[in-house]
KEKE-3310 file (N, C-alpha, C; in steps of 0.2 Angstrom, whole numbers, plus 5000, padded with zeros to 4 digits):
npx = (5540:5529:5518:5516:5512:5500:5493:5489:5483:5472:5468:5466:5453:5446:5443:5437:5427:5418:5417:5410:5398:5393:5403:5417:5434:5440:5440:5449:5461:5470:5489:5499:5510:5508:5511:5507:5508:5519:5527:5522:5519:5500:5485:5470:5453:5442:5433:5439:5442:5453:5463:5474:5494:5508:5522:5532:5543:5553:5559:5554:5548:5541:5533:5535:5526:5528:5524:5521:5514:5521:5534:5540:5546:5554:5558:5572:5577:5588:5601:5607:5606:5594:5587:5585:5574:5570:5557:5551:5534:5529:5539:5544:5558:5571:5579:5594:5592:5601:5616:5623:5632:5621:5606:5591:5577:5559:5555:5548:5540:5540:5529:5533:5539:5553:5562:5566:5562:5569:5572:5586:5600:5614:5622:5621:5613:5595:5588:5581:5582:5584:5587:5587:5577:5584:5593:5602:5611:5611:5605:5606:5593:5586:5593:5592:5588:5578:5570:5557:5547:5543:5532:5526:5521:5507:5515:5526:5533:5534:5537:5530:5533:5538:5547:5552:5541:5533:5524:5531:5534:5542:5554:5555:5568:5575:5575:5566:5560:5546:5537:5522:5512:5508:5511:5508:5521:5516:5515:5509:5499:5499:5485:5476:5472:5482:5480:5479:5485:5484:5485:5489:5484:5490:5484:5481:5476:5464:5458:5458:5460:5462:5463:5466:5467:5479:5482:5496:5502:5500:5487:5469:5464:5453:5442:5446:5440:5433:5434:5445:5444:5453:5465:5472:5479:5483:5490:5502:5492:5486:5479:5470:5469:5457:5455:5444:5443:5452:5464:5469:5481:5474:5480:5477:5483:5491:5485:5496:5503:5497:5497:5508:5518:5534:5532:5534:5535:5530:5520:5513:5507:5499:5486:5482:5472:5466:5461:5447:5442:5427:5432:5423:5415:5418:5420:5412:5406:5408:5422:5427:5432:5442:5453:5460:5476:5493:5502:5508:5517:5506:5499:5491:5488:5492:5484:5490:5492:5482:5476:5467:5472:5480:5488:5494:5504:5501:5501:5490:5474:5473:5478:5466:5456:5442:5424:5409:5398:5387:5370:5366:5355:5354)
npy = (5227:5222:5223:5236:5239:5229:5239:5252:5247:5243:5252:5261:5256:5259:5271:5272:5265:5274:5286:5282:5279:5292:5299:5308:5319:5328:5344:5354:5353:5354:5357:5353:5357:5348:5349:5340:5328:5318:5328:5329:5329:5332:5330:5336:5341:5355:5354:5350:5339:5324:5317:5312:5305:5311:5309:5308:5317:5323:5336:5343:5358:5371:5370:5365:5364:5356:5359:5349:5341:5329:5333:5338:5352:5355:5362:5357:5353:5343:5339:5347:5361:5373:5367:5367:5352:5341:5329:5315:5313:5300:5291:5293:5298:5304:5321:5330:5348:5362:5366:5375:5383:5388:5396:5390:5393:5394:5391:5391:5386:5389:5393:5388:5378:5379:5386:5387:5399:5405:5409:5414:5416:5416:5427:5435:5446:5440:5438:5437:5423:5415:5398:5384:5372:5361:5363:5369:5383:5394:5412:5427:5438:5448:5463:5469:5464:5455:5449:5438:5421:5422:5422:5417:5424:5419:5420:5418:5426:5439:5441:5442:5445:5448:5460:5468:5472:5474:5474:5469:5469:5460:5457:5443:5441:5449:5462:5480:5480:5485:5494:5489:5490:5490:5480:5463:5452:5438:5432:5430:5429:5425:5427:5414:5419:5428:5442:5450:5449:5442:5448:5454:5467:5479:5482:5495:5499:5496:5491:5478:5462:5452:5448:5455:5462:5465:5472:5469:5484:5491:5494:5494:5489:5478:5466:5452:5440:5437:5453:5449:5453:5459:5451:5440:5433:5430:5420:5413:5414:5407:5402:5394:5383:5382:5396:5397:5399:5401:5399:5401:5402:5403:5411:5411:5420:5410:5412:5414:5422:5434:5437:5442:5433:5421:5414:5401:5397:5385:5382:5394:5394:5381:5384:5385:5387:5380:5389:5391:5400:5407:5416:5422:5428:5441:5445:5445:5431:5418:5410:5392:5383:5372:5361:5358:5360:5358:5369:5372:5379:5379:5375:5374:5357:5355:5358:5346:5336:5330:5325:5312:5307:5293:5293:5305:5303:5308:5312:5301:5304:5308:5297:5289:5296:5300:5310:5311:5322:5333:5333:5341:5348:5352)
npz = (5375:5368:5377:5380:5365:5365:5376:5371:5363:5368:5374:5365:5358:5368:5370:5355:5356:5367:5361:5350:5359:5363:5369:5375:5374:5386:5386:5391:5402:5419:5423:5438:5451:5464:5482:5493:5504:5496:5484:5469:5450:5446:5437:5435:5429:5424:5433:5445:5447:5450:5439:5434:5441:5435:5438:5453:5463:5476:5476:5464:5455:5447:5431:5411:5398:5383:5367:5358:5365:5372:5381:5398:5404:5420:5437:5446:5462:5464:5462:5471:5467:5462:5446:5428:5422:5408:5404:5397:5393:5388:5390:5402:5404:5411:5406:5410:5408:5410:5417:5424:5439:5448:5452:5443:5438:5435:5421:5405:5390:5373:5360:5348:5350:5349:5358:5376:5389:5406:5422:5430:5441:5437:5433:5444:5448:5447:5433:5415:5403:5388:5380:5365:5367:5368:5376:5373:5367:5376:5380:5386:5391:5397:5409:5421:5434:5447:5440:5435:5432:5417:5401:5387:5371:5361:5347:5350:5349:5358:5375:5392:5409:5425:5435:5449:5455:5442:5429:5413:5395:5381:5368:5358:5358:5369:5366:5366:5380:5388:5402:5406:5418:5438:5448:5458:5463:5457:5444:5427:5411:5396:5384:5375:5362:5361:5363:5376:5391:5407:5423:5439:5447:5460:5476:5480:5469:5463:5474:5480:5477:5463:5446:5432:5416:5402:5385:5378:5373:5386:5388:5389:5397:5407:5419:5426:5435:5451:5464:5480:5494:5509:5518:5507:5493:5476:5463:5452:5437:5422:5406:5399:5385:5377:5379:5386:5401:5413:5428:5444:5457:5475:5490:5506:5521:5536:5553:5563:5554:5552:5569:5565:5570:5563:5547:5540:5520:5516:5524:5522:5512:5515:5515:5504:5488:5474:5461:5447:5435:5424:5411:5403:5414:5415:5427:5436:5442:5454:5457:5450:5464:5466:5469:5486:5491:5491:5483:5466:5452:5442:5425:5410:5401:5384:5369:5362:5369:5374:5362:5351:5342:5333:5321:5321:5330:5344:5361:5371:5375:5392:5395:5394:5402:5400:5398:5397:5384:5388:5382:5366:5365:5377)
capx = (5537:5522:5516:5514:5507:5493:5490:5489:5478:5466:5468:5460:5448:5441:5441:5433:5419:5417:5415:5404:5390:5391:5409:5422:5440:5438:5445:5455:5466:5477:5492:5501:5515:5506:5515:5503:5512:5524:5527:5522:5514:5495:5480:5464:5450:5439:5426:5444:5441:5458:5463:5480:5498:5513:5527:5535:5549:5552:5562:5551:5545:5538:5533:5531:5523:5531:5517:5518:5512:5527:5538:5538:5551:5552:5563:5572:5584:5591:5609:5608:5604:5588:5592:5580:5576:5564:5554:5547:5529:5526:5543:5546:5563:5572:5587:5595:5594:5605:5621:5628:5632:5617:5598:5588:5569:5551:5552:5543:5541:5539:5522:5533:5542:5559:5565:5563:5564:5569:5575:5594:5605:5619:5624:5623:5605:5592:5588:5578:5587:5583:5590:5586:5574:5589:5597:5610:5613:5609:5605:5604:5588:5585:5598:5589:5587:5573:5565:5554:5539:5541:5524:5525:5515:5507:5515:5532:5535:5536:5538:5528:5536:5537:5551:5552:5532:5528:5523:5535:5534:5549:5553:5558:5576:5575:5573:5560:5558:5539:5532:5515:5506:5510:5508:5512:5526:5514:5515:5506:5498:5495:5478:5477:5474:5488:5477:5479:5490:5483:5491:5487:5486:5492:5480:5479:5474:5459:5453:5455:5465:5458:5464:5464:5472:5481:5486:5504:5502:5497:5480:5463:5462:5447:5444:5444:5440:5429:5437:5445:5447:5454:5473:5473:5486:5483:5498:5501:5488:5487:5475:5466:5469:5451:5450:5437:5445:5459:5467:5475:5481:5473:5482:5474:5487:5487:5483:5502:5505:5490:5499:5516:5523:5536:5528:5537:5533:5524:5514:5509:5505:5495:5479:5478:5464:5465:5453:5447:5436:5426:5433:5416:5410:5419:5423:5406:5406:5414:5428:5426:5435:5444:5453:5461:5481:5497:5501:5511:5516:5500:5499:5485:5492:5493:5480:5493:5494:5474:5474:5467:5475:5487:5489:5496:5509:5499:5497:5482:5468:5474:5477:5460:5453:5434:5419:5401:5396:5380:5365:5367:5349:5352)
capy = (5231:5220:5224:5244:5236:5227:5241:5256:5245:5242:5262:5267:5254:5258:5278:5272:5264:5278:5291:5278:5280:5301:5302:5313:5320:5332:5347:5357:5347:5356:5353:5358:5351:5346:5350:5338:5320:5318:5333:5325:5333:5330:5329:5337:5344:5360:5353:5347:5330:5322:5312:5307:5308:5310:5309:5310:5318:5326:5342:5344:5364:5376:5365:5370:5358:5355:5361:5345:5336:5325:5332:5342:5355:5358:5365:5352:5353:5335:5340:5354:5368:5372:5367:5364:5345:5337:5325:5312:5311:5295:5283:5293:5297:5313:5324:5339:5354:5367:5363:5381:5385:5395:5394:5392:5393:5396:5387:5392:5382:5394:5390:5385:5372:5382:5389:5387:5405:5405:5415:5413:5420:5415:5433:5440:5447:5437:5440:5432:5419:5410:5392:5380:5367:5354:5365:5372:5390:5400:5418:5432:5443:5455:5465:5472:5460:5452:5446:5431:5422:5422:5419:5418:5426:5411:5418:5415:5435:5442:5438:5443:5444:5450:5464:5474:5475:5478:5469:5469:5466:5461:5453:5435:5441:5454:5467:5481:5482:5488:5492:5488:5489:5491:5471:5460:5446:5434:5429:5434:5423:5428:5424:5409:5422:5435:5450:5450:5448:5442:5449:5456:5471:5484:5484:5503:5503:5489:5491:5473:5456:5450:5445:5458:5460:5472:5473:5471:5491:5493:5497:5492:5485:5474:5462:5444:5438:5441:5454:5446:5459:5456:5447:5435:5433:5427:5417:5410:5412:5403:5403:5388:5382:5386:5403:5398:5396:5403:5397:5404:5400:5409:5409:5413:5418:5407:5417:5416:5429:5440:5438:5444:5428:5420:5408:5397:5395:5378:5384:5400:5390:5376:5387:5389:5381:5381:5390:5389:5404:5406:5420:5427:5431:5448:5446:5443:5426:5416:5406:5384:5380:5364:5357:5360:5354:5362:5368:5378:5377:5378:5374:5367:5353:5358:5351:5340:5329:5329:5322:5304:5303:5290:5295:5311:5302:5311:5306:5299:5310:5309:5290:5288:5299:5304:5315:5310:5326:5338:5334:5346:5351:5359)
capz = (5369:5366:5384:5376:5362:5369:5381:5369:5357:5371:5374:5358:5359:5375:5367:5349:5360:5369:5358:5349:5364:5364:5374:5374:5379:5391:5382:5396:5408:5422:5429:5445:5456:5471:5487:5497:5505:5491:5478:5462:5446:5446:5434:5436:5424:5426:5439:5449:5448:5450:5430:5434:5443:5428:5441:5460:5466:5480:5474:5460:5458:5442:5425:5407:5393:5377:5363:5355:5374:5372:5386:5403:5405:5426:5441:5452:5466:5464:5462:5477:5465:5455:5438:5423:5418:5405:5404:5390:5396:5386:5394:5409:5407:5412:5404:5412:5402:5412:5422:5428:5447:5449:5452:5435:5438:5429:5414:5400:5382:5369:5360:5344:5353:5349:5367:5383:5394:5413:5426:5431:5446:5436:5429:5450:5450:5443:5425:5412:5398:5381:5379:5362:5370:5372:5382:5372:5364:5381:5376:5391:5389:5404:5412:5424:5440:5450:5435:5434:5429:5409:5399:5379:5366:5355:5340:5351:5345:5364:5385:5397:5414:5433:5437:5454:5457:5438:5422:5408:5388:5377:5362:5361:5359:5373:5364:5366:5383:5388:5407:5405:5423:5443:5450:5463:5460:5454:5439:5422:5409:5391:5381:5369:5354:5359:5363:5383:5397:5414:5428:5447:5450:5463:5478:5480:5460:5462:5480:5482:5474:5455:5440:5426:5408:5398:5379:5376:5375:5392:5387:5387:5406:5409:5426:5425:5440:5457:5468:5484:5500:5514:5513:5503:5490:5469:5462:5447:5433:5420:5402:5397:5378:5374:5381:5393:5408:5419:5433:5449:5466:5481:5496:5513:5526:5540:5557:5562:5548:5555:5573:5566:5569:5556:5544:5533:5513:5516:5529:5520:5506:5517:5515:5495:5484:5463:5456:5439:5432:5418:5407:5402:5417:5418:5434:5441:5444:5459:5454:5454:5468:5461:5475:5491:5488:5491:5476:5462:5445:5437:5419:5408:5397:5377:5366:5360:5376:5373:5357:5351:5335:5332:5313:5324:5335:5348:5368:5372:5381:5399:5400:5393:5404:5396:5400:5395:5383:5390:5379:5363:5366:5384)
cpx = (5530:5520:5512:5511:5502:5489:5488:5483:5472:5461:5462:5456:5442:5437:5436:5426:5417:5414:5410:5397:5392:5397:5413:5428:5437:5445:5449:5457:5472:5479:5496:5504:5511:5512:5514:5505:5519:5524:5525:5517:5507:5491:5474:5460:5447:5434:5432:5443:5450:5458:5469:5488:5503:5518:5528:5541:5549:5554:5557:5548:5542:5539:5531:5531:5526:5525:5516:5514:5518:5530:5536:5544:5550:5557:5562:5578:5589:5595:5612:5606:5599:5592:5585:5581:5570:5564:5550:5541:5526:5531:5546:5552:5566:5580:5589:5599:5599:5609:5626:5628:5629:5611:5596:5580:5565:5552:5548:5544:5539:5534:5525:5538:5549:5565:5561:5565:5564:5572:5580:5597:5612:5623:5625:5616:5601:5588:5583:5583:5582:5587:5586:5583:5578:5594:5602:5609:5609:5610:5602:5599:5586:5594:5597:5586:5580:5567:5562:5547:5540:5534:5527:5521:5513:5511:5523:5536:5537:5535:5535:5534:5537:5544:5550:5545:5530:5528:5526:5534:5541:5548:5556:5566:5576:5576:5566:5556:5552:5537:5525:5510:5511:5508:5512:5517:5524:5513:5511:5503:5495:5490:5480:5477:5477:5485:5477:5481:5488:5490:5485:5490:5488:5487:5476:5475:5465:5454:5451:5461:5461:5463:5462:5470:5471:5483:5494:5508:5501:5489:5475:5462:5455:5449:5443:5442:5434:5435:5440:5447:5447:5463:5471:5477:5483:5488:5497:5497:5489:5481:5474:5469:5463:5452:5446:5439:5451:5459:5471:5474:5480:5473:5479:5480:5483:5487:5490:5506:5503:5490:5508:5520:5527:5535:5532:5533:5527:5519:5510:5505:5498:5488:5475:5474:5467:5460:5453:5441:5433:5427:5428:5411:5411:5422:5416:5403:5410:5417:5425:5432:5440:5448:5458:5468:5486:5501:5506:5512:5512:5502:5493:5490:5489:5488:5482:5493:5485:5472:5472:5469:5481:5490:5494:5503:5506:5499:5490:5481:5468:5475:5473:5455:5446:5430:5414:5400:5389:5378:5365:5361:5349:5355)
cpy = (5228:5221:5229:5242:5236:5233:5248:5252:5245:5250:5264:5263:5255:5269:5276:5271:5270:5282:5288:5280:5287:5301:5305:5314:5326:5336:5352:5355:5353:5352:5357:5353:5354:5348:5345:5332:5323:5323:5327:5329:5330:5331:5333:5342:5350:5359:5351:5341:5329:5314:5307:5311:5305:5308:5312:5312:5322:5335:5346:5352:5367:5371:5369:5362:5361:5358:5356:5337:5330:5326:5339:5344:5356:5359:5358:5354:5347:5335:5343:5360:5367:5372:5365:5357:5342:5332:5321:5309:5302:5287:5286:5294:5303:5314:5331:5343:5359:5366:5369:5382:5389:5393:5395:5388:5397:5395:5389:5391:5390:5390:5387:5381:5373:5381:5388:5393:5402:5408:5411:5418:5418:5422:5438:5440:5440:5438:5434:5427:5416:5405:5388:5374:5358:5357:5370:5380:5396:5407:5422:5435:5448:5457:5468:5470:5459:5451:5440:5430:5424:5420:5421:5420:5419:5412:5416:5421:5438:5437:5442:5440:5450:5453:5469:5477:5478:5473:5470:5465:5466:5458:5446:5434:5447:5459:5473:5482:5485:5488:5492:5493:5490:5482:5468:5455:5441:5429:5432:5430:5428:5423:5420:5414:5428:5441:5452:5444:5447:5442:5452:5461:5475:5485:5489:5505:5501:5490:5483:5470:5454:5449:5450:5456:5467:5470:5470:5478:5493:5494:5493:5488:5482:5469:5457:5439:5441:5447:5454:5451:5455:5453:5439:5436:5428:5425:5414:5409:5411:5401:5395:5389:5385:5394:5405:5399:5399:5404:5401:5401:5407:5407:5413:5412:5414:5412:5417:5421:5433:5442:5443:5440:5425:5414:5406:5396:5389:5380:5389:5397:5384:5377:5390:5383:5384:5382:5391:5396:5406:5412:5427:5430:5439:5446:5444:5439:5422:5409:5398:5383:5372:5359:5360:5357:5361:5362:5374:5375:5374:5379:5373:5365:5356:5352:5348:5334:5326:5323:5315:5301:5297:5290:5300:5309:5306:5309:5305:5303:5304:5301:5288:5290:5302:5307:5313:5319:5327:5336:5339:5350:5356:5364)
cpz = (5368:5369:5381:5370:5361:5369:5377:5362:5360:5372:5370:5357:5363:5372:5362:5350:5364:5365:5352:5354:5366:5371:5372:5376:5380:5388:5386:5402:5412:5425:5434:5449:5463:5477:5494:5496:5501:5485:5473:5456:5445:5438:5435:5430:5428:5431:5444:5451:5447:5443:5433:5439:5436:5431:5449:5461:5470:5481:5469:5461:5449:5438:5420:5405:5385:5372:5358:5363:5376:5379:5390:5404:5412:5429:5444:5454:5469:5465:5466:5473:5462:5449:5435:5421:5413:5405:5398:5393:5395:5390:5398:5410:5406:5410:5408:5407:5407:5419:5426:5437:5449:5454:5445:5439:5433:5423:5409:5393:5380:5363:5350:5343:5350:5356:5372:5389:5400:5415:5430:5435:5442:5433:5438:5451:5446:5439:5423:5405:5393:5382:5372:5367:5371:5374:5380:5369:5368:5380:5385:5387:5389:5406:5419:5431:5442:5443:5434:5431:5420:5406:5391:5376:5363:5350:5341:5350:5354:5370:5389:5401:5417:5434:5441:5455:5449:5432:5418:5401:5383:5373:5365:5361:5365:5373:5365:5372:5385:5396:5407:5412:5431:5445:5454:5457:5460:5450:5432:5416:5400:5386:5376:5363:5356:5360:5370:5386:5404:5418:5436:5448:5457:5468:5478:5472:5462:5468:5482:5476:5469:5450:5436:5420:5405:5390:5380:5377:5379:5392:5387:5394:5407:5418:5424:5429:5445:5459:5473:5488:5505:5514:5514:5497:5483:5467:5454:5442:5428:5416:5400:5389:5375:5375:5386:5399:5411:5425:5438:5454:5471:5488:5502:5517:5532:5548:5561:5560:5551:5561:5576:5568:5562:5554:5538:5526:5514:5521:5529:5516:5508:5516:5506:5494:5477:5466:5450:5440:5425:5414:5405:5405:5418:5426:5440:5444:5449:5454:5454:5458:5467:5467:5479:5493:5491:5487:5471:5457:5440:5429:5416:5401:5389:5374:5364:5364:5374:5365:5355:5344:5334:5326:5318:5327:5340:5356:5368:5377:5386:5401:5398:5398:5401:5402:5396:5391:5387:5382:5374:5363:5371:5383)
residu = (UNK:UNK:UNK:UNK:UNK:UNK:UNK:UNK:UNK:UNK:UNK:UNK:UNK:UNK:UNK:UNK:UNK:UNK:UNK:UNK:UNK:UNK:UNK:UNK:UNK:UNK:UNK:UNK:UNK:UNK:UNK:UNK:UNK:UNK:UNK:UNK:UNK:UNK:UNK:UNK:UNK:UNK:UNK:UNK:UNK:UNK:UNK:UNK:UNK:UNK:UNK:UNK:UNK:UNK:UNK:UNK:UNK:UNK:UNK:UNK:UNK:UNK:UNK:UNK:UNK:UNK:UNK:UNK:UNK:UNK:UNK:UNK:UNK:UNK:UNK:UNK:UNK:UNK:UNK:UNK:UNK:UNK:UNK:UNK:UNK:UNK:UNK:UNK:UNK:UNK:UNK:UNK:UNK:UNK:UNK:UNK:UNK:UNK:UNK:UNK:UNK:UNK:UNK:UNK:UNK:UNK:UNK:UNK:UNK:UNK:UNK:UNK:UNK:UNK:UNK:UNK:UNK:UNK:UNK:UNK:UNK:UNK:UNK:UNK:UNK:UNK:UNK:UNK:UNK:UNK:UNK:UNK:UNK:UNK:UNK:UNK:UNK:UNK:UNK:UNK:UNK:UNK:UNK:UNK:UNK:UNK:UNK:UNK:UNK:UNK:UNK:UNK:UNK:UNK:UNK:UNK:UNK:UNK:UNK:UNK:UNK:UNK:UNK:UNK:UNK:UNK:UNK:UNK:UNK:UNK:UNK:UNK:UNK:UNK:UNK:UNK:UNK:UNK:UNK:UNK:UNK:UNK:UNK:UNK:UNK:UNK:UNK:UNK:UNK:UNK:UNK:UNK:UNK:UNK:UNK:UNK:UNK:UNK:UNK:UNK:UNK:UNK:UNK:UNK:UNK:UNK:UNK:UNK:UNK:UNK:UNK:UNK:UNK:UNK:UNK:UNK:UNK:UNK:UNK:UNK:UNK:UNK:UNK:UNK:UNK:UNK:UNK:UNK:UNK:UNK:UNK:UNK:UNK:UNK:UNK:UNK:UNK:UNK:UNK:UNK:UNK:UNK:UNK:UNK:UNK:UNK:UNK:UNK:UNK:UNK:UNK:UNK:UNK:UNK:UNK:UNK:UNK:UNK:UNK:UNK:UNK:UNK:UNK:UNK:UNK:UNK:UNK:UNK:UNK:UNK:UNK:UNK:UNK:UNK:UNK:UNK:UNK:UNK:UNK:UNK:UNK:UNK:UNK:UNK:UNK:UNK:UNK:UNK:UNK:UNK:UNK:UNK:UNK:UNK:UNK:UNK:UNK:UNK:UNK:UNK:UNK:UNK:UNK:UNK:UNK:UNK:UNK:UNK:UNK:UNK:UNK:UNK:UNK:UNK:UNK:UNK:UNK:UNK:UNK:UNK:UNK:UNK:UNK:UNK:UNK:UNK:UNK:UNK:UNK:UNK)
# end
């Protein structure tokens, strides 16, 4: 105990000095279970510099983040089946939250640290669920199969999610059912303030692979992204805290595919890069490239993992991970 002591007193020492000489925490942190050597969940900021690893395991698959940064809800196949199990980011030590004879994948915190959605074979088809975030008072949502990929509103009020090639809105009791949009089985990401829905549409619609956004009412379509032609394949995107920033995986088949030969998951996947893009460009601008990993279960860490208050009970920003602020003049 006085080991952590010490080591946490040095912590914010090395932070107060810091931000003494014009430093900073680096205000959007992703994360994403590596697939690369050893699965393990990684670290990296918006220019893909590599901050920190939080954990290895070899089963490890899809992650959510608690909204206070404390703990990481993810998929593992440790027991033979997928099951959900949390994680206390600060001593490392893991519970499992869902113990049915099923599959339960894609995790998703609920942004007022309530519920945790995921998608469940345990009903026959695969549907979506509600659980209390210690696991207990499981609540069916969907009925409707091939449902996956849950996303949160912030206000915790509805769910994004991926059914049968098309976008879907519900309440947070699954209620209310809404098709949005035509889209691949991707994934979907709703905006830090609640007004838009990142998703991937429908080649035939687009004339190519991008990142756009819908209301909740279907309406109001914009693009958020470059447009990529050609096959290639978007996965998982994923909203920055600020707003600034959203993340996807872009997977390039590997020429195996393109010969009609059969290619394994990991080996289709061998060919993805994170990309990070900047929100504001409309779509105009090319993506930052961030790194080059084989990779899933993109997330960005919850400004609470970020925080350096200790008044707050907060984690500490990335380890002590900083960033020199830009000159406020340039």
């Amino acid at each position: 105990m006085r080991t952590y002591r010490i080591l946490w007193a040095s912590l914010l020492l090395s932070v107060a000095l810091c931000i003494g000489n014009g430093w900073t925490v680096e205000p959007d942190v992703l994360s994403f279970v590596s697939k690369k050597d050893k699965r393990s969940i990684q670290l990296i900021n918006t220019r893909g510099e590599f901050l920190e690893t939080l954990m290895v395991e070899e089963s490890i698959g899809h992650l959510t983040w608690s909204p206070d940064g404390r703990s990481i809800a993810y998929m593992s196949n440790r027991n033979g089946d997928p099951d959900i199990y949390m994680m206390d980011v600060r001593t490392n030590t893991h519970r499992r939250l869902t113990f049915d004879d099923s599959r339960d994948w894609w995790p998703a915190w609920s942004p007022n640290g309530k519920w945790i959605a995921f998608g469940s074979s345990r009903g026959g088809e695969i549907d979506l669920y509600r659980m209390d975030a210690n696991g207990e008072n499981v609540m069916r949502l969907t009925n409707q199969g091939k449902c996956k990929r849950p996303d949160w509103s912030p206000d915790s009020r509805w769910i994004a999610f991926i059914s049968k090639s098309a976008l879907f809105v519900m309440s947070a009791e699954g209620k209310g059912i809404r098709r949005l949009a035509d889209t691949f089985s991707t994934g979907c990401a709703w905006s830090p303030d609640g007004k838009e829905i990142a998703f991937v549409p429908r080649v035939d619609a687009v004339g190519g692979k991008a990142l756009f956004s819908v209301d909740k009412d279907g309406k109001n379509r914009r693009q958020l992204t470059r447009l990529y032609k050609g096959l290639v394949s978007i996965f998982e995107p994923t909203w920055s805290p600020s707003g600034k920033w959203i993340a996807y995986l872009l997977v390039q088949p590997p020429e195996k595919l393109l010969e009609g030969q059969v290619v394994l998951a990991e080996e289709f996947f061998a060919n993805s890069v994170i990309c990070i893009a900047n929100t504001a460009d409309g779509g105009g601008g090319e993506p930052l490239e961030a790194t080059r990993r084989l990779a899933a279960g993109l997330e960005w860490a919850p400004e609470g993992f970020l925080s350096v208050s200790p008044s707050a009970e907060k984690q500490m920003a990335v380890w002590g991970q900083l960033k020199q602020t830009e000159d406020a003049s340039k």
